[in-house]
Steps between C-alpha positions, in 0.01 A plus 500: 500500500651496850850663343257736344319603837873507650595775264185688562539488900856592491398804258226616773730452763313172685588195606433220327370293812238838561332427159179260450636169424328357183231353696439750679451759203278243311331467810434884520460602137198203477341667794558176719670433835407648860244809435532437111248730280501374147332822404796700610730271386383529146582900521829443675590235162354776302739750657784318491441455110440911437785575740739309307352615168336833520341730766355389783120580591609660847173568631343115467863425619536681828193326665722165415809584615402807795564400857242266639429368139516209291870428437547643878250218663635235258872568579449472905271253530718264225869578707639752174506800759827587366421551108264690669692773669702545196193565282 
């Protein structure tokens, strides 16, 4: 999996050491850690999924991933600042 995520970060153009490490995303995608939210979590998993699948449901999406929201709280207060930035 890690060669995988490699390939994927090079692709986007980020480093490798910005990215969640494992425990980090399980962390975050289970809606634990500092300021988890297991409700948002579940969409973010859910989004993930469609994104990689299908289309995305932007609107439920934006609240998740806007400035100031979930995946914004989670990354600060859980030191993944830099992933981040570079979504």
């Amino acid at each position: 999996m890690k060669l995988y995520n490699n390939f994927i970060a090079k692709k986007l153009g980020i480093n490798i050491e910005d990215c969640f490490t494992p425990e980090q995303y399980t962390l975050f995608i289970t809606g634990n850690g500092i300021g988890g939210n297991k409700e948002a979590a579940k969409l973010v998993d859910q989004t993930i999924r469609i994104l990689t699948n299908t289309a995305a449901p932007t609107r439920q999406v934006n609240s998740i991933i806007a400035p100031g929201g979930y995946l914004n709280k989670w990354c600060l207060q859980n030191n993944a600042k830099k992933i981040y930035i570079y979504i």
